[in-house]
C-alpha positions as CSV (number, residue, x, y, z in Angstrom):
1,X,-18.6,-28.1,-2.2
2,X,-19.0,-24.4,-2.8
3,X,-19.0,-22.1,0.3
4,X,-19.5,-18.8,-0.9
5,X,-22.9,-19.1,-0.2
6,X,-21.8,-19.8,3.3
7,X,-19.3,-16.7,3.1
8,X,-22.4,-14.2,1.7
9,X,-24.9,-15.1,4.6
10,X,-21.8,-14.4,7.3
11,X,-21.3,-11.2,5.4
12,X,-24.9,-10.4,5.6
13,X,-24.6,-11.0,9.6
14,X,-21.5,-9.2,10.2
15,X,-23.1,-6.4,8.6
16,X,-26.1,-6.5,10.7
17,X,-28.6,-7.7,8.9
18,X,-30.7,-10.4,11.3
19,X,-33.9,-11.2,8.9
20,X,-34.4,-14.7,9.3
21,X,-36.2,-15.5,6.0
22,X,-32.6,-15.1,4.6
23,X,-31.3,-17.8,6.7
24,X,-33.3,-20.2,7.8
25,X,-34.1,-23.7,6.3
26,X,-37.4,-25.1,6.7
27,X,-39.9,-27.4,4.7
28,X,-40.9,-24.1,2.1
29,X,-37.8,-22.1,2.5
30,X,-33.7,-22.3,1.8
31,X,-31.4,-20.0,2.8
32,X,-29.8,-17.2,0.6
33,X,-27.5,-19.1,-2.0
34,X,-24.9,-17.0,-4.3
35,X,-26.7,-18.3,-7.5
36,X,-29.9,-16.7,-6.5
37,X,-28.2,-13.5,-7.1
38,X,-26.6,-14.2,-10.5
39,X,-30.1,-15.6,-11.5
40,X,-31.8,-12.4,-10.2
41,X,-29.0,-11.0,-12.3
42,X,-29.4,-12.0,-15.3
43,X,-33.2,-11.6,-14.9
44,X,-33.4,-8.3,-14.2
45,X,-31.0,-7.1,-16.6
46,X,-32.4,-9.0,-19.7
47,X,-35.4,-7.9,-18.4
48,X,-33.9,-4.2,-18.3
49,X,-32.8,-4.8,-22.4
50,X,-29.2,-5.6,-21.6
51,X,-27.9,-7.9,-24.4
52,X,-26.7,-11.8,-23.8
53,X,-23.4,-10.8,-24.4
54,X,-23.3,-7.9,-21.9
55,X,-24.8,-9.8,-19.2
56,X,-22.4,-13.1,-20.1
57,X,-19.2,-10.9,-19.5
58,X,-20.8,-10.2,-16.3
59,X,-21.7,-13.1,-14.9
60,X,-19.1,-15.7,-16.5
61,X,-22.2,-17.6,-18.7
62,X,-20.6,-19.9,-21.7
63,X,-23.4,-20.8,-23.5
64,X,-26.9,-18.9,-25.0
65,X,-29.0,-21.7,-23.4
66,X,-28.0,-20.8,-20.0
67,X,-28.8,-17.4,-20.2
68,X,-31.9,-18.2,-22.3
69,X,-32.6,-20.2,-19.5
70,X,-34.0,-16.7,-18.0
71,X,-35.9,-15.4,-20.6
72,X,-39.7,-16.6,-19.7
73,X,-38.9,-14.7,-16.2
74,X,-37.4,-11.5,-17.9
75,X,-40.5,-10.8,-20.0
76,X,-42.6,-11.2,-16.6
77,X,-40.4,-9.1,-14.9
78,X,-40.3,-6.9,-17.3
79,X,-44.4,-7.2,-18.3
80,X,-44.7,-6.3,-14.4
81,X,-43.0,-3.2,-15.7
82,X,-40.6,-3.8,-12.0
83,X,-37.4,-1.8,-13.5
84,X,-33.9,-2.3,-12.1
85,X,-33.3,-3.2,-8.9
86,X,-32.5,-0.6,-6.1
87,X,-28.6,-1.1,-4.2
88,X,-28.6,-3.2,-1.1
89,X,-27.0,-0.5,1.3
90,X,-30.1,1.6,-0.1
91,X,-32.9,-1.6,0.4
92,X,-31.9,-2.9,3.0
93,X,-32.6,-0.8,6.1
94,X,-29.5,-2.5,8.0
95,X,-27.2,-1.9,5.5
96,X,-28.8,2.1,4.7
97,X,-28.2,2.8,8.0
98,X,-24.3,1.8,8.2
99,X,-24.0,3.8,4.6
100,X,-22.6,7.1,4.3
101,X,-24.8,9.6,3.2
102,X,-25.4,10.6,-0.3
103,X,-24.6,14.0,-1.5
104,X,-28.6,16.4,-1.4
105,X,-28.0,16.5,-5.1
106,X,-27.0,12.8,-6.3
107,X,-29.6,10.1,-6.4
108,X,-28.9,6.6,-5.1
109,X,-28.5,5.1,-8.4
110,X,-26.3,7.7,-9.8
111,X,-24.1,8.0,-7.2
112,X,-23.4,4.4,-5.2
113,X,-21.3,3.1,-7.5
114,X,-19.2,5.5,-8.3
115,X,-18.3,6.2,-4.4
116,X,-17.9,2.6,-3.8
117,X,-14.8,2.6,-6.7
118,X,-13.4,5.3,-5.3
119,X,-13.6,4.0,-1.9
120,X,-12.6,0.1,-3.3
121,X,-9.5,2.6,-5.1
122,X,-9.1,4.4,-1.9
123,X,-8.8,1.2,0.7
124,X,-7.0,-0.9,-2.0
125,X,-3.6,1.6,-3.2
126,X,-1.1,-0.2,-5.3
């Protein structure tokens, strides 16, 4: 069995985020799986116009009928006019307030992942 669902939610915790709805099981609710994240994924960004192919080197997808898979949810996504999704260190309010701060002239989006490269470079020299 896979545990890198199991891996993410203990991230999630060590990083301080507590909201339950993320982690508890009950009759209406599972807790956060890794595949809900591709799927939001590859929703979002066909959603957002990215091509099959771009979002297939991204997310490992073999075949056009997986990806097509998420079509029907991309044009409602994308109907609903919702846009790109904003970082996690920037939604989430436990992980925004662990984040360094963002330059006064650099929005979120432009910035984020530029300084966590540098920062993956910095922490990881060869």
């Amino acid at each position: 069995m896979d545990q890198s669902a199991g891996v993410l939610r203990a991230d999630l915790k060590t990083a301080g985020v507590t909201r339950a709805e993320l982690f508890e099981r009950t009759a209406v609710r599972q807790p956060l799986r890794v595949h809900d994240l591709r799927a939001t994924f590859v929703t979002v960004n066909l959603a957002n116009n990215k091509t099959e192919t771009w979002v297939a080197d991204r997310t490992g997808h073999r075949s056009s009928s997986m990806i097509n898979r998420y079509r029907r949810q991309a044009r409602t996504w994308a109907e609903l006019g919702l846009g790109r999704l904003t970082e996690l260190d920037v939604a989430l309010p436990e992980l925004a307030a662990i984040a360094p701060p963002l330059p006064a002239n650099r929005s979120a989006r432009a910035t984020r992942p530029q300084e966590m490269l540098r920062r993956r470079r910095d922490s990881n020299p060869r």
